[in-house]
C-alpha positions, 0 to 999 in steps of 0.5 A: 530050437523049436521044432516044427510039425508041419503034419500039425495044423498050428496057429504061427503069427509073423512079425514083419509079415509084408515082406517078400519074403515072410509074405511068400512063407504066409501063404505056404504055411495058408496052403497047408492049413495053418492058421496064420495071422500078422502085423506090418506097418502098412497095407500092401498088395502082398498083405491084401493077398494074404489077407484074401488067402484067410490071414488075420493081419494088423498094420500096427506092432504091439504086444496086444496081437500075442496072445496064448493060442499062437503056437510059435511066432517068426520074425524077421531080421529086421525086428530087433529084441525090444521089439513089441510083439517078440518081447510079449511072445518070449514072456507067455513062452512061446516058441520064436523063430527067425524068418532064415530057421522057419525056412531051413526047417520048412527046406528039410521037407523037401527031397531036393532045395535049390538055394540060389546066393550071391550078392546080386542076381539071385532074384533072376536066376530064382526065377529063371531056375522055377520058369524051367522046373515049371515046364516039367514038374511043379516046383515049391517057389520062394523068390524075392519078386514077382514072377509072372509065371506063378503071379506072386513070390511064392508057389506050393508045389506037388513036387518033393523040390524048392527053389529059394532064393537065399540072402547072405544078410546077417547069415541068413542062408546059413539057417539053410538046408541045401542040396544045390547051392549056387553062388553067382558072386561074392562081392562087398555089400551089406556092411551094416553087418559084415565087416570086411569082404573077408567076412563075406567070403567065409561066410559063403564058405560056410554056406556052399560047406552046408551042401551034403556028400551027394548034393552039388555047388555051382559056382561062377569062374569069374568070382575072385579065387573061386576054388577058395570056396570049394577046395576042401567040399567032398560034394559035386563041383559045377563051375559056369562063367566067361572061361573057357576052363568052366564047365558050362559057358557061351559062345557065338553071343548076339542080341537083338534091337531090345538087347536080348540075347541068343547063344550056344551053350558050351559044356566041356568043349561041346555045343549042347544047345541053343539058347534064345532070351527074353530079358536084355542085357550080357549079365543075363547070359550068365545068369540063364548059364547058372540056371542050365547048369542046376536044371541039367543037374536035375536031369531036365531036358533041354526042350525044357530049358530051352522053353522056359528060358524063352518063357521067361521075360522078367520080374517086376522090377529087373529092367521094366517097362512101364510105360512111355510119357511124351514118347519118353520111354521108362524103365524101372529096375531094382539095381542098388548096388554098383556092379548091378547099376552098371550092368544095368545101364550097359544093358540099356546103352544097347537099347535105341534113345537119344539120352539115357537118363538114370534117376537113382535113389540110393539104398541105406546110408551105410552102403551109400557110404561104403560105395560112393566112388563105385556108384559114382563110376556106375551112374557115371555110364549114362549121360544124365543122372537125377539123385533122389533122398537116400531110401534109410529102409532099417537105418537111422544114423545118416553117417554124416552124407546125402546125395548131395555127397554122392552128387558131387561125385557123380559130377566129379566125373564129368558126367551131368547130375542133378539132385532133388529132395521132392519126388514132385520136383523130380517130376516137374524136371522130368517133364521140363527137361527129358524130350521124346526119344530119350530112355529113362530108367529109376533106380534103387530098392527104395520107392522110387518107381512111384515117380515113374508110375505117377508121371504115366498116371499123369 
């Protein structure tokens, strides 16, 4: 593989640079003086970022934007080996790197990588983790939203430590370095790729394997048979969750009138600290547990954890708000996968409206396919729901199924649904039928909070 100096101001060009994530290692790579240029399909905030920072971006892919004076290319998983601009770059034999080993190089530079996994959660606790460090020395960020806290996805820090957040998608974390590997949970998902949940375990096997002697896993009790994943480590073990056999877990838990909670940290038996939340919801206990455990790991005081947890109030698209239409209330959130659905809708059960309406846009056929009693009984938790088209983002075979087929599931289990094809007749039966008082929340990884923003435009 192609070794990276990054002492050496070189020219890297990124195929598939409007990503969050290839954006967010643009602008690191801008930071430290490199020449940047890219290509995407469209036009982004992300990309117009970029662009102010001194990137050189085209919104097409093409052979013509390679040319001799790249030193190297990276690529996103995405792109396949027709692509355009990856053929032309192996043909004038110049360096390719995928987006997981540009990172797990970039990681190396650091004393300390904190690299946060599991199938959903990872963008919170990222963020939740990087709010902390923040209130005591200046961490290198990469995350998979907008953190408010750095106003983007990425921050360059002075510190020798990186926060990343780490996706298991077609192994992408296995290119990585870690010295502290978190896995919140392993479950189905992604199975364009894997092939079974076996798969998906050993793959995390692997990666919680990639930590060295001296560096530490923190794990969730609650993941199924959890000590398959560090029976055989020689590294330090910290465990999190609901048990009352885990190293770190929460009592006395209340929550105010918008659902945020307050709780006591336990650690081996013992009341270490207070904890007071600003985002809603139980799941969000457990994932400020993960966060404390890393950071007290790192030494970092709890007058630390403690303001940062409470700074912390959210990324864009993690149960928020937008806006009220009509004194209909809309929240917008990224959940596309059942167990995320599900906690948030019980999340938003705890909140005060009359009906709770959730307008879901599935993500890929293949996941839409493989969950689709799981979504039914997820979507099933609020009391309306409204089906969008499935959002295909890298896929092309439908699989032979739509919404259409999720909505008669949905509707299988007694709870009222809807489908529409249109994003404007969505609109128009948002405005006819939700009334003042109700909660609506769009979902999915897709675009779906367009139809949010447009009726508050409205």
């Amino acid at each position: 593989m192609y070794e990276i100096n990054f002492n050496q101001k070189q020219h890297v060009h990124f195929t598939g640079i409007g990503g969050i994530s290839m954006s967010a290692l643009a602008e690191i790579l801008l930071a430290k003086g490199f020449r940047v240029s890219g290509s995407d399909s469209k036009e982004s905030e992300l990309t117009d970022k970029l662009t102010a920072l001194g990137a050189t971006i085209v919104y097409e892919q093409s052979e013509k934007n390679i040319t001799k004076n790249i030193d190297f290319l990276v690529y996103t998983a995405a792109v396949k080996d027709d692509n355009a601009e990856l053929v032309k770059a192996r043909e004038l034999s110049i360096p390719t790197l995928s987006r997981a080993e540009f990172l797990g190089q970039l990681m190396k530079t650091y004393e300390s990588s904190i690299c946060i996994s599991g199938t959903h959660g990872k963008t919170t606790v990222t963020s939740m983790i990087s709010q902390i460090l923040l209130e005591c020395c200046d961490p290198t960020i990469l995350v998979g939203g907008v953190l408010n806290a750095i106003n983007g996805n990425a921050h360059i820090g002075s510190s020798k430590i990186m926060v990343n957040e780490s996706c298991e998608y077609t192994n992408s974390f296995l290119s990585f370095f870690p010295t502290t590997a978190i896995i919140l949970n392993v479950r189905e998902d992604h199975m364009d790729f894997f092939k079974d949940i076996y798969d998906i375990r050993n793959s995390f096997k692997k990666f919680a394997g990639l930590v060295p002697d001296d560096g530490t896993v923190i794990i969730n009790t609650e993941i199924d048979d959890y000590e398959f994943f560090t029976n055989d480590l020689k590294c330090k073990v910290i465990t999190y969750g609901k048990s009352s056999s885990a190293d770190y877990t929460a009592s006395n838990i209340t929550y105010n009138n918008v659902a945020c909670a307050e709780f006591d940290v336990i650690r081996d038996g013992k009341t270490e600290a207070h904890i007071t939340l600003s985002v809603p919801g139980e799941h969000n206990v457990y994932n400020s547990l993960a966060a404390i455990a890393a950071c007290r790991d790192k030494n970092v005081d709890y007058e630390d954890i403690i303001k940062g947890l409470k700074k912390y109030s959210g990324t864009d698209r993690r149960f928020q708000y937008k806006g009220t239409v009509n004194g209909i209330t809309i929240i917008d959130d990224y959940a596309h996968h059942p167990d995320e659905i599900e906690a948030t809708l019980k999340t938003a059960k705890s909140c005060e409206y009359n009906t709770l309406w959730c307008l879901f846009q599935p993500h890929t056929f293949t996941r839409t396919k493989a969950f689709m009693h799981e979504f039914a009984r997820a979507l099933s938790l609020a009391d309306k729901v409204i089906l969008a088209d499935i959002y295909p983002a890298r896929e092309t075979d439908n699989l032979g199924i739509s919404s259409e087929t999720l909505l008669e599931e949905v509707k299988k289990t007694g709870c009222e649904a809807y489908y529409f094809s249109d994003f404007e007749d969505i609109k128009k039966f948002i405005l006819k039928n939700c009334i003042n008082g109700d909660l609506l929340i769009t979902m999915g990884a897709g675009n779906i909070q367009i139809v949010g923003e447009e009726l508050i435009k409205q």
